[in-house]
Biopython code that builds the backbone (N, CA, C, O; Angstrom):
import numpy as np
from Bio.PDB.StructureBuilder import StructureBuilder

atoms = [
    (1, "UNK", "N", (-23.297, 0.104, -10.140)),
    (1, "UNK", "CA", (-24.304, 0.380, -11.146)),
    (1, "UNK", "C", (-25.051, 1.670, -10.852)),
    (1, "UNK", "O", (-25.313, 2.147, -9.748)),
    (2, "UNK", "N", (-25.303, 2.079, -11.903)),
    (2, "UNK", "CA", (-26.465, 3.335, -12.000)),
    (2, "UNK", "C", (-27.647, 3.226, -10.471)),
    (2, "UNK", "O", (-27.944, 2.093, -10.091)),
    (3, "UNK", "N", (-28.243, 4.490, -9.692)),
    (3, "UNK", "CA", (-28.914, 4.094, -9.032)),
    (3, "UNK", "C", (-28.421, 3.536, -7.795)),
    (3, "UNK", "O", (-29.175, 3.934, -6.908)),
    (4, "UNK", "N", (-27.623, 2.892, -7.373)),
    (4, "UNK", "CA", (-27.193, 2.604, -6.217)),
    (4, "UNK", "C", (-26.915, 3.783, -5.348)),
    (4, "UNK", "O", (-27.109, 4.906, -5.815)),
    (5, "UNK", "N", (-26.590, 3.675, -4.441)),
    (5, "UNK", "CA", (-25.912, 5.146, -3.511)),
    (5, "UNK", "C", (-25.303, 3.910, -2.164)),
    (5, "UNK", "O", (-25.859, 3.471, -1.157)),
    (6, "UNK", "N", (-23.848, 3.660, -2.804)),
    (6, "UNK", "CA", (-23.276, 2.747, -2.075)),
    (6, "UNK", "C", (-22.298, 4.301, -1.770)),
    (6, "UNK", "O", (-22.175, 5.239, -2.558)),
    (7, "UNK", "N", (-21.694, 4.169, -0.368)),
    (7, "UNK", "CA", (-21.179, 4.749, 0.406)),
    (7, "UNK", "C", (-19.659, 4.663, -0.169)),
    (7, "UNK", "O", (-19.157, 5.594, -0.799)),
    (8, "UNK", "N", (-19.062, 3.593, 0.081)),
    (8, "UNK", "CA", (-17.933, 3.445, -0.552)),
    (8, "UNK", "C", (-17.390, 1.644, -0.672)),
    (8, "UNK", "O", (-18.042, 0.745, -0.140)),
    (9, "UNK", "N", (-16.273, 1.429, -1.362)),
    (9, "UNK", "CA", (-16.049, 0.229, -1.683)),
    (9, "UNK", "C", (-14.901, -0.169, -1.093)),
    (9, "UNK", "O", (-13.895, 0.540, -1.126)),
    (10, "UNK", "N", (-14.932, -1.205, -0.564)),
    (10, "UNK", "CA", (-13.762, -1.769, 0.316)),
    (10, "UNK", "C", (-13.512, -3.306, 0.012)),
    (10, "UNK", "O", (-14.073, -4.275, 0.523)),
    (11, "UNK", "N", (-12.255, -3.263, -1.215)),
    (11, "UNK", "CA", (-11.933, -4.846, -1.601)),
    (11, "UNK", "C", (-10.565, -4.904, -1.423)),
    (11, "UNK", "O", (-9.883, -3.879, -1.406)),
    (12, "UNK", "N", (-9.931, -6.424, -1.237)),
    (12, "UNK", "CA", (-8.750, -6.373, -1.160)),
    (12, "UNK", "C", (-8.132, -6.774, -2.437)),
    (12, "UNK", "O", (-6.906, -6.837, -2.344)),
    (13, "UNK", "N", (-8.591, -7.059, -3.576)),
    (13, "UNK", "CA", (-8.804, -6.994, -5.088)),
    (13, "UNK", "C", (-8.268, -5.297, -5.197)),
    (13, "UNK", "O", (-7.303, -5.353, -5.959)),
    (14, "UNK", "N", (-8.447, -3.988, -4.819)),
    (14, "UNK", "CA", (-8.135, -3.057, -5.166)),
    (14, "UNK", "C", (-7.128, -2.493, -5.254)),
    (14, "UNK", "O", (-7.041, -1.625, -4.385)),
    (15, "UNK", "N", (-6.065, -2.566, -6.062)),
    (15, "UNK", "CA", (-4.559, -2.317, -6.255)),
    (15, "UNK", "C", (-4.645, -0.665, -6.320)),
    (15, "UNK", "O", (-3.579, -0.288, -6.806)),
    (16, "UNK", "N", (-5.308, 0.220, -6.089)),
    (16, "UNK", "CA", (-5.539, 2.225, -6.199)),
    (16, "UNK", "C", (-5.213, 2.194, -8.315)),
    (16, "UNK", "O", (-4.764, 3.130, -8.976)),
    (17, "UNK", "N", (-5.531, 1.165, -8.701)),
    (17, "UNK", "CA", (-5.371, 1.853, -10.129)),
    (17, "UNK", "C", (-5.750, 2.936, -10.635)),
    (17, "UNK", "O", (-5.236, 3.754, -11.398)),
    (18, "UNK", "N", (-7.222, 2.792, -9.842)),
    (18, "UNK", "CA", (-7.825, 3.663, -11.054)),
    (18, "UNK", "C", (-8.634, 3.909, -12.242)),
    (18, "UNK", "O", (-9.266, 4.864, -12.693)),
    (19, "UNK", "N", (-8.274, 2.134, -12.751)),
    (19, "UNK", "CA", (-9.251, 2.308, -13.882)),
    (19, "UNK", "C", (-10.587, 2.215, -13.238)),
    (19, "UNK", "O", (-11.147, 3.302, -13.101)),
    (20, "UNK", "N", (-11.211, 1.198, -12.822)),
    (20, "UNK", "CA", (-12.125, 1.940, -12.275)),
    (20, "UNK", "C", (-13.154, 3.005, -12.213)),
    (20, "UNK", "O", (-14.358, 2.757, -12.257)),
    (21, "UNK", "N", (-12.718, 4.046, -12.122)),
    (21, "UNK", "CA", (-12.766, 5.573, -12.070)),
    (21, "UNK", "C", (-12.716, 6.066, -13.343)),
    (21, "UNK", "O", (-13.607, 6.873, -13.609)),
    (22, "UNK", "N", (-11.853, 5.789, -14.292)),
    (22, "UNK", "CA", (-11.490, 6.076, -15.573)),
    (22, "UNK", "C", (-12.160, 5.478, -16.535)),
    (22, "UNK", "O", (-12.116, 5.993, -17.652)),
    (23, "UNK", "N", (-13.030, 4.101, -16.305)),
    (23, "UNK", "CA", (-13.682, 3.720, -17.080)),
    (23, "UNK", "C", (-15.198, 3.562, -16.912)),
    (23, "UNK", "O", (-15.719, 2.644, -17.545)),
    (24, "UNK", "N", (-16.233, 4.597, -15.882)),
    (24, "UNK", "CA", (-17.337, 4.725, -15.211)),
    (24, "UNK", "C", (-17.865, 5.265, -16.244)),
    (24, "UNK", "O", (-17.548, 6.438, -16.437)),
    (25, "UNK", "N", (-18.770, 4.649, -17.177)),
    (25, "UNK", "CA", (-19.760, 5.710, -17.967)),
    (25, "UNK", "C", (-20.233, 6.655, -17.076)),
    (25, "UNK", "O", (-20.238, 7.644, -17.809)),
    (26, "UNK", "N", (-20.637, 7.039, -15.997)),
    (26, "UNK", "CA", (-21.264, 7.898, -15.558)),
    (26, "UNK", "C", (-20.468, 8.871, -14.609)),
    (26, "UNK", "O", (-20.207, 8.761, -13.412)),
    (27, "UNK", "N", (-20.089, 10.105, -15.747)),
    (27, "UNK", "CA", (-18.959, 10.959, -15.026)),
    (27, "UNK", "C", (-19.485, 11.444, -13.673)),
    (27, "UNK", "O", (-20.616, 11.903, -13.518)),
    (28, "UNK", "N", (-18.373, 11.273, -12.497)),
    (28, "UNK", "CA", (-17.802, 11.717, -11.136)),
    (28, "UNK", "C", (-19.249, 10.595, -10.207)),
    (28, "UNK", "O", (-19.915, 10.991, -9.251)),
    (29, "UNK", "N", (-19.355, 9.353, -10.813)),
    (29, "UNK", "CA", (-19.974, 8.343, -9.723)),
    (29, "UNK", "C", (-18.780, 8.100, -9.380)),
    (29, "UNK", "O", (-18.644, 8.645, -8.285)),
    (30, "UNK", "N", (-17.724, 7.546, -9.703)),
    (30, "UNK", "CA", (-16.808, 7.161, -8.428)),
    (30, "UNK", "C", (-16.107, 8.363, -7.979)),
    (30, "UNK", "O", (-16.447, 9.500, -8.306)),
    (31, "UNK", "N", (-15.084, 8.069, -7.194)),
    (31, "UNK", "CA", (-13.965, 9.072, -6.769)),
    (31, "UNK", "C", (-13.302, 8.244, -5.431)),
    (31, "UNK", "O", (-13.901, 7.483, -4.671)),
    (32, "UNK", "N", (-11.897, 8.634, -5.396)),
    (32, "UNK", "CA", (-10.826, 7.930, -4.831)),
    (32, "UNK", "C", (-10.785, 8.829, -3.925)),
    (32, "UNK", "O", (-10.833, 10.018, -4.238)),
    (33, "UNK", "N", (-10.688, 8.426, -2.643)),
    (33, "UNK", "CA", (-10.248, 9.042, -2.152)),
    (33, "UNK", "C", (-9.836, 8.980, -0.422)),
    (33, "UNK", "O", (-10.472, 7.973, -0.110)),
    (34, "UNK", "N", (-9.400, 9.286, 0.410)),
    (34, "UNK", "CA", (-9.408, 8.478, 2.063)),
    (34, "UNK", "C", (-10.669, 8.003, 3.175)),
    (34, "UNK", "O", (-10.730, 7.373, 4.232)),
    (35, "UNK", "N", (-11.705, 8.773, 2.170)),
    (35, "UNK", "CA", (-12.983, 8.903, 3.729)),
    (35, "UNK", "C", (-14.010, 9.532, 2.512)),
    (35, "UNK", "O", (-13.814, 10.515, 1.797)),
    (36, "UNK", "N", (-14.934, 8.791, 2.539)),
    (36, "UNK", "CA", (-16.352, 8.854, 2.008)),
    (36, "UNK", "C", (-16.901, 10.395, 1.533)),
    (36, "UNK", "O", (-17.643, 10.762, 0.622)),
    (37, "UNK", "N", (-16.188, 11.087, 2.571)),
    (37, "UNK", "CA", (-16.657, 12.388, 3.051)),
    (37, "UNK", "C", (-15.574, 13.493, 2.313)),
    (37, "UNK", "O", (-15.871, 14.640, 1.979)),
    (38, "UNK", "N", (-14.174, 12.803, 2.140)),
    (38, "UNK", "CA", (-13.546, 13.835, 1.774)),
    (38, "UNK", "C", (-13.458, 13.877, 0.081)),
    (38, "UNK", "O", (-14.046, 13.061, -0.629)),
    (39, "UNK", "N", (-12.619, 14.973, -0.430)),
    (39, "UNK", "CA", (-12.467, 15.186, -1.486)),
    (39, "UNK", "C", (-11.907, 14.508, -2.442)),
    (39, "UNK", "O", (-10.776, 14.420, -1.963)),
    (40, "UNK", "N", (-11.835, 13.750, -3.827)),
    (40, "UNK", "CA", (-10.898, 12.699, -4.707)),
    (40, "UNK", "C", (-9.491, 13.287, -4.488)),
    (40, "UNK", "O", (-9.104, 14.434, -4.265)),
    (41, "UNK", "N", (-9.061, 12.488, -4.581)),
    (41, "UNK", "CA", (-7.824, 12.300, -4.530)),
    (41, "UNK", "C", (-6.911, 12.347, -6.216)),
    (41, "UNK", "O", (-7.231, 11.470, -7.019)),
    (42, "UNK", "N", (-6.044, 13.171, -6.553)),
    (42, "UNK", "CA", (-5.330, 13.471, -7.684)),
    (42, "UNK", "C", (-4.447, 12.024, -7.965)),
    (42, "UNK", "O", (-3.684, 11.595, -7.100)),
    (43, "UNK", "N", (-4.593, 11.499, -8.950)),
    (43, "UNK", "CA", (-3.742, 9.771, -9.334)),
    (43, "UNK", "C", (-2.617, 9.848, -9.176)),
    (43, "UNK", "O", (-1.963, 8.825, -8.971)),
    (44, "UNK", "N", (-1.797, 11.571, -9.236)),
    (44, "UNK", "CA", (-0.689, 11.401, -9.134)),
    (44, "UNK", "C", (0.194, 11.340, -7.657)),
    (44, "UNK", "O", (1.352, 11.052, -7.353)),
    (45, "UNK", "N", (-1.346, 11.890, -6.742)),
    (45, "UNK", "CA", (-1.030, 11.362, -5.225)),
    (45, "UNK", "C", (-1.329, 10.224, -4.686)),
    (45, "UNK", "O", (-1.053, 10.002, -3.507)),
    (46, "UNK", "N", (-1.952, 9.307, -5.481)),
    (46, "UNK", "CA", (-1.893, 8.067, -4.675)),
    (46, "UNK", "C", (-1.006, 7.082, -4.802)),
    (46, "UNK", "O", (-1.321, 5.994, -4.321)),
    (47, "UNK", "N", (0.215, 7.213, -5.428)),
    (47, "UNK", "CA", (1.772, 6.495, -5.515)),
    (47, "UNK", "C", (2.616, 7.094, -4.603)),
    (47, "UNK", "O", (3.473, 6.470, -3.978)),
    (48, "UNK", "N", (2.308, 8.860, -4.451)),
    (48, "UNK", "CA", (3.389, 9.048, -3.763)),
    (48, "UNK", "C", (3.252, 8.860, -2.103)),
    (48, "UNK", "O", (4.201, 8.668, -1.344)),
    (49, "UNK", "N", (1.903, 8.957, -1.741)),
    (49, "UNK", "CA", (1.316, 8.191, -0.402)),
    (49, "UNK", "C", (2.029, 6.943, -0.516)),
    (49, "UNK", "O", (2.958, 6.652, 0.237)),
    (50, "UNK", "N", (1.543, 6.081, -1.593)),
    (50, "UNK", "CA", (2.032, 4.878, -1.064)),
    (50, "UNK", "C", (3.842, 4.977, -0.864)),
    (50, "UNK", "O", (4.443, 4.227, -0.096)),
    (51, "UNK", "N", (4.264, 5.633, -1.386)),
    (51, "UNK", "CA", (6.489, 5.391, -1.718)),
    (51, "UNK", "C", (6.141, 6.390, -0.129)),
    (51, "UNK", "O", (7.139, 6.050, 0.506)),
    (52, "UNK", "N", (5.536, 7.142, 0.613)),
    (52, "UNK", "CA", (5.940, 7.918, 1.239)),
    (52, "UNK", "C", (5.196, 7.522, 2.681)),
    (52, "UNK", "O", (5.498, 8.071, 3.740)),
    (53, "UNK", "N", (4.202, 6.511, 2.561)),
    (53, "UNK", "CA", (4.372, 5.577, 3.717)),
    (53, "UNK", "C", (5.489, 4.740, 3.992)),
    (53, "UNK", "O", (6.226, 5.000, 4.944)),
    (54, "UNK", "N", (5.648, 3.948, 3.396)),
    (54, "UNK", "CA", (6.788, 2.644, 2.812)),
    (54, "UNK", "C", (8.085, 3.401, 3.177)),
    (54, "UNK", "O", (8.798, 2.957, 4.076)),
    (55, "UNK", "N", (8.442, 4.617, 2.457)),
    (55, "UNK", "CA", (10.007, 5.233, 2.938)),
    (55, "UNK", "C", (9.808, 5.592, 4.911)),
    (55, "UNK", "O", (10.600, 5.248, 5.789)),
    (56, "UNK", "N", (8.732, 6.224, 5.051)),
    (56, "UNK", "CA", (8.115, 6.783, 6.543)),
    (56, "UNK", "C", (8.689, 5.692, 7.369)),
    (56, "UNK", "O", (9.736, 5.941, 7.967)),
    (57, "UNK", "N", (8.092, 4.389, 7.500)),
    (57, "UNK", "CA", (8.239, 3.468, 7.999)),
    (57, "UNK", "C", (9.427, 3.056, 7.736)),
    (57, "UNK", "O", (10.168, 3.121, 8.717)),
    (58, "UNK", "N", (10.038, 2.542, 6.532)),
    (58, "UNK", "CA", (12.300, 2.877, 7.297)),
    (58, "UNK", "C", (12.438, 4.045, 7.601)),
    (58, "UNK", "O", (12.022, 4.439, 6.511)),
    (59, "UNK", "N", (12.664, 4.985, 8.138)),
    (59, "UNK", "CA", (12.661, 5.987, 8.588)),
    (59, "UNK", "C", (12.617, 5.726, 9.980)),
    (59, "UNK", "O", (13.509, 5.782, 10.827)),
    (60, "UNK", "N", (11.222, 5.383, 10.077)),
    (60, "UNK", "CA", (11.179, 5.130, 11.736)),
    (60, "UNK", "C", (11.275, 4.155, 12.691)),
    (60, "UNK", "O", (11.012, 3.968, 13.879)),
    (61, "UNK", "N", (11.905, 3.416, 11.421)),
    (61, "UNK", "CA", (12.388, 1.342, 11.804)),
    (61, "UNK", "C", (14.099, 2.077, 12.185)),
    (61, "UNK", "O", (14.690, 1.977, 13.261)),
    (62, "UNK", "N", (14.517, 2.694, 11.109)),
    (62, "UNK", "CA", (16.223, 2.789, 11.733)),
    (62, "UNK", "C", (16.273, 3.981, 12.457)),
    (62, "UNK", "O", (17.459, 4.273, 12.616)),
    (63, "UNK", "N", (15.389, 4.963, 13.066)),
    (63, "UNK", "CA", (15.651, 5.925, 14.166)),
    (63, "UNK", "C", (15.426, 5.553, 15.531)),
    (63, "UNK", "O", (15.828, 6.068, 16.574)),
    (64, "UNK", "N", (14.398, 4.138, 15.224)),
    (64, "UNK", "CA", (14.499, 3.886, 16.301)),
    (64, "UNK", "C", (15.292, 2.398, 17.154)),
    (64, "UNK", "O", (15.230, 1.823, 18.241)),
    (65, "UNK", "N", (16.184, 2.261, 15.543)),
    (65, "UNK", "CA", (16.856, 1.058, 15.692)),
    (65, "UNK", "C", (16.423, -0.335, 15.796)),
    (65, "UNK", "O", (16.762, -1.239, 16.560)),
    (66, "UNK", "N", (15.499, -0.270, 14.729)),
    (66, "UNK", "CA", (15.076, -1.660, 14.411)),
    (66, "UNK", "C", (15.147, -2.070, 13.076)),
    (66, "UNK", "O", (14.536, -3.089, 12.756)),
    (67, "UNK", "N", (15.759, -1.479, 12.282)),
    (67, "UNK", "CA", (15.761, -1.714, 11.166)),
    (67, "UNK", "C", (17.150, -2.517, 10.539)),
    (67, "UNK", "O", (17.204, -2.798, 9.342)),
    (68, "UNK", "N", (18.522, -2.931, 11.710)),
    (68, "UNK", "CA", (19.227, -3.513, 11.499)),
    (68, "UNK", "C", (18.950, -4.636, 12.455)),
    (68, "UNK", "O", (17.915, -4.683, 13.121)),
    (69, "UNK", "N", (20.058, -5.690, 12.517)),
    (69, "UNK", "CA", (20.448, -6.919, 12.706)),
    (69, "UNK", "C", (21.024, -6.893, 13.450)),
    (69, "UNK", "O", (21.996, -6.139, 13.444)),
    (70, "UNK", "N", (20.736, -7.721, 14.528)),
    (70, "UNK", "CA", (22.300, -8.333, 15.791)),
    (70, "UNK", "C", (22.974, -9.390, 14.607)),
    (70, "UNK", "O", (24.198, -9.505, 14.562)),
    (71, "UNK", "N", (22.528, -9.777, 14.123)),
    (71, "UNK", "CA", (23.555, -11.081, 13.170)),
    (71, "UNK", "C", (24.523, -10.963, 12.488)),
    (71, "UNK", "O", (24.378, -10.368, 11.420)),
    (72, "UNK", "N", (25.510, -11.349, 12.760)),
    (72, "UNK", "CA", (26.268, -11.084, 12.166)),
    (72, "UNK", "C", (26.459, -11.444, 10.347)),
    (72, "UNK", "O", (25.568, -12.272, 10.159)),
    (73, "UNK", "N", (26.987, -11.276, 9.345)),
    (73, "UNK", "CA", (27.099, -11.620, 8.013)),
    (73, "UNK", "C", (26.997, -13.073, 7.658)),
    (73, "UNK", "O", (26.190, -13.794, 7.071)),
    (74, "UNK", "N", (28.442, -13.230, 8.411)),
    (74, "UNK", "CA", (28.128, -14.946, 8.428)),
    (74, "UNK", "C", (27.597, -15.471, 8.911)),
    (74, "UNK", "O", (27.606, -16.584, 8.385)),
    (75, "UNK", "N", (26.666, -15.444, 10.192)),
    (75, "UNK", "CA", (25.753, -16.408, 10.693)),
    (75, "UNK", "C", (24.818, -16.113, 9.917)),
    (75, "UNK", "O", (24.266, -17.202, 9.758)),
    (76, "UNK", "N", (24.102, -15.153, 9.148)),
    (76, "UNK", "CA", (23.268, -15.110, 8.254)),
    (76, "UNK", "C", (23.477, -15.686, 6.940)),
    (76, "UNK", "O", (22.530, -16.235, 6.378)),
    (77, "UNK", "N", (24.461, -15.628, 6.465)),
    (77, "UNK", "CA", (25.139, -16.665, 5.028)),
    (77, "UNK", "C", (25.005, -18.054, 5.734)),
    (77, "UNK", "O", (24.306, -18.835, 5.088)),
    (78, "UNK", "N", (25.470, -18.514, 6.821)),
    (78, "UNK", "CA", (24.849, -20.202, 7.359)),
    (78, "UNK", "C", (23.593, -20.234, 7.654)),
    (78, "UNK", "O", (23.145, -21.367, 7.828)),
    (79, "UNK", "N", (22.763, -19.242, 7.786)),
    (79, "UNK", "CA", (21.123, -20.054, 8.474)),
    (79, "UNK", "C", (20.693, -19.399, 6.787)),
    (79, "UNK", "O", (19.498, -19.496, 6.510)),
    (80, "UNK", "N", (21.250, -19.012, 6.132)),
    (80, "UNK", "CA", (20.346, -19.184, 4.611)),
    (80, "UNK", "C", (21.137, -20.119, 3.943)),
    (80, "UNK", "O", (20.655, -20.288, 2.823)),
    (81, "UNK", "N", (22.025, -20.730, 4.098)),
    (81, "UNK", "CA", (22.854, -22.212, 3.864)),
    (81, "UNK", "C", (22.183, -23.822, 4.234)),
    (81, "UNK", "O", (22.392, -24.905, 3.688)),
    (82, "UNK", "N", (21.060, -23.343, 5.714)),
    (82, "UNK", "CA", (20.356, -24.377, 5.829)),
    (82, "UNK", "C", (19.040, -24.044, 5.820)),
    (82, "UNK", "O", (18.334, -25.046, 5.935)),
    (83, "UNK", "N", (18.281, -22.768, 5.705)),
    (83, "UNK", "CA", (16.956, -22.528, 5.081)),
    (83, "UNK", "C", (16.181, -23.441, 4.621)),
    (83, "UNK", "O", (15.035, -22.992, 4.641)),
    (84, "UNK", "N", (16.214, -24.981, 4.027)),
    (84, "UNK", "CA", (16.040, -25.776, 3.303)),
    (84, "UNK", "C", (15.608, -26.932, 4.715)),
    (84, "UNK", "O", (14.864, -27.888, 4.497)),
    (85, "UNK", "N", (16.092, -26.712, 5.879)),
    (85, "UNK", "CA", (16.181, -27.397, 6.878)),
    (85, "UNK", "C", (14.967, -26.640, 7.461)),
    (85, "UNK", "O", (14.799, -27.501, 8.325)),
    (86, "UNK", "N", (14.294, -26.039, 7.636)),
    (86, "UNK", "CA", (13.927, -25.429, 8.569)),
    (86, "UNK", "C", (12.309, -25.526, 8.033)),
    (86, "UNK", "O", (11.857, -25.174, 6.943)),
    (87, "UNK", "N", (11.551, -26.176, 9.286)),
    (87, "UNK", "CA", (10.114, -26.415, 8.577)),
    (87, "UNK", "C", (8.960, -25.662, 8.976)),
    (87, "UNK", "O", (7.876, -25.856, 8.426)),
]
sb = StructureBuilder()
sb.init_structure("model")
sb.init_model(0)
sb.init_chain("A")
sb.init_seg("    ")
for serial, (resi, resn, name, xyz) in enumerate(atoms, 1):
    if name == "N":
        sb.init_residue(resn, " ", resi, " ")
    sb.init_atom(name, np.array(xyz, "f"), 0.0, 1.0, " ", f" {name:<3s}", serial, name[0])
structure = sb.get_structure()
C-alpha cells in the first residue's frame, strides 16, 4: 500500500510474474529485481535466468558425472514394475 517503505517482499506464493508490478497504481513502487539495492530487472530476463539456471545445473550434474545412472534399463523397468510396493 501507498506509504509503506517496505524494503522488499519475500513469498513463496511468488511465481516472478509480474503482474504485480504491472498492475501497481502507483508507477515504479514496485520493481523486480535480485537485491533491494540493485536495479529492476527487464521481464524478459527473468525466464531466461530461470531456463539458464535449470540448463547450468545439467551442465554441471553431467560434467561432473552425476547426472546419469549405474542402473541398468531393465532393473529400472522392474523397480518401476513394483513402485506400487514400495512405502
Amino acid at each position: 500500500p501507498h506509504g509503506r517503505n517496505a524494503h522488499w517482499i519475500l513469498s513463496p506464493e511468488c511465481t516472478s510474474c509480474l503482474a504485480c508490478v504491472e498492475r501497481c497504481p502507483q508507477q515504479d513502487a514496485l520493481k523486480y529485481g535480485l537485491s533491494s539495492k540493485g536495479k529492476q530487472l527487464p521481464a524478459a530476463v527473468i525466464p531466461l535466468l530461470i531456463v539458464g539456471v535449470f540448463a547450468g545445473g545439467i551442465l554441471i550434474a553431467k560434467a561432473t558425472g552425476h547426472w546419469e545412472t549405474s542402473i541398468s534399463a531393465l532393473e529400472y523397468f522392474h523397480l518401476i514394475q513394483r513402485s506400487h510396493q514400495i512405502h
